[in-house]
C-alpha positions as CSV (number, residue, x, y, z in Angstrom):
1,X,189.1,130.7,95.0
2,X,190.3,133.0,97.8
3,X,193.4,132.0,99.8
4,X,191.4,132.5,103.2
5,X,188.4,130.2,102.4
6,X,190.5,127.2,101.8
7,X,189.8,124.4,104.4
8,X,193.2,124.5,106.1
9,X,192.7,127.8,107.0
10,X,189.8,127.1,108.7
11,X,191.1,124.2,111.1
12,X,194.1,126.7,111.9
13,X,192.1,129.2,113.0
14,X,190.5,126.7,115.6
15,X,193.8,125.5,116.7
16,X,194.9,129.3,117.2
17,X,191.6,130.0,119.1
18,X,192.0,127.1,121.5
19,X,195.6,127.7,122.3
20,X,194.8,131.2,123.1
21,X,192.0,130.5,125.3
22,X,194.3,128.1,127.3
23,X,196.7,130.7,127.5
24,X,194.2,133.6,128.6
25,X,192.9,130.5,131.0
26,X,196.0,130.3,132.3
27,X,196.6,134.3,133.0
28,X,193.5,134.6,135.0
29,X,194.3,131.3,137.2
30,X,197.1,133.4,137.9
31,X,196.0,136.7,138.4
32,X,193.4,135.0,140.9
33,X,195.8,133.2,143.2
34,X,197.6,136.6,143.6
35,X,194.9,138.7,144.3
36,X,193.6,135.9,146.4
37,X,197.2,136.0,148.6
38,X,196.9,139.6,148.6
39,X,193.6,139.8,150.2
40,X,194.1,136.8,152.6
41,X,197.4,139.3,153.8
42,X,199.7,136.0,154.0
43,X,203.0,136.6,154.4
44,X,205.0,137.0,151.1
45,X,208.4,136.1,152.2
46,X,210.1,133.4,150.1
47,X,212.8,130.8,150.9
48,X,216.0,132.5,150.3
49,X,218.0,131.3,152.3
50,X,218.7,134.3,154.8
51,X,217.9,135.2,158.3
52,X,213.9,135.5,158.5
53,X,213.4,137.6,162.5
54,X,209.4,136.9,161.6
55,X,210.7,133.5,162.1
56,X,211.9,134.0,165.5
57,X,209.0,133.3,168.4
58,X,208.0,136.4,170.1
59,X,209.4,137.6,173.5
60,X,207.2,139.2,176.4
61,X,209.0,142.3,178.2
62,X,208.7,142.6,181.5
């Protein structure tokens, strides 16, 4: 009897192939939201805690 046709094996293998499909499902969702905030050309500042001027509201000069 080979080692790799026992049963065990078998469920294993299906385990293994399901987590990595989550995982790979995962990476795409990911990759997607970024390329989608790339494209939209939202702003990419984060909340750090530090003076933002984009924040500021725009003055006319006269």
């Amino acid at each position: 009897m080979r080692p790799d046709s026992h049963e065990i094996y078998a469920r294993r293998f299906s385990r293994n192939r399901g987590v990595g499909l989550t995982l790979g499902a995962v990476v795409v969702i990911i990759f997607a939201v970024t390329i989608v905030k790339l494209t939209n050309g939202q702003s990419m500042e984060g909340f750090d805690h530090t003076f933002r001027p984009s924040l500021l509201p725009k003055i006319e000069a006269n």
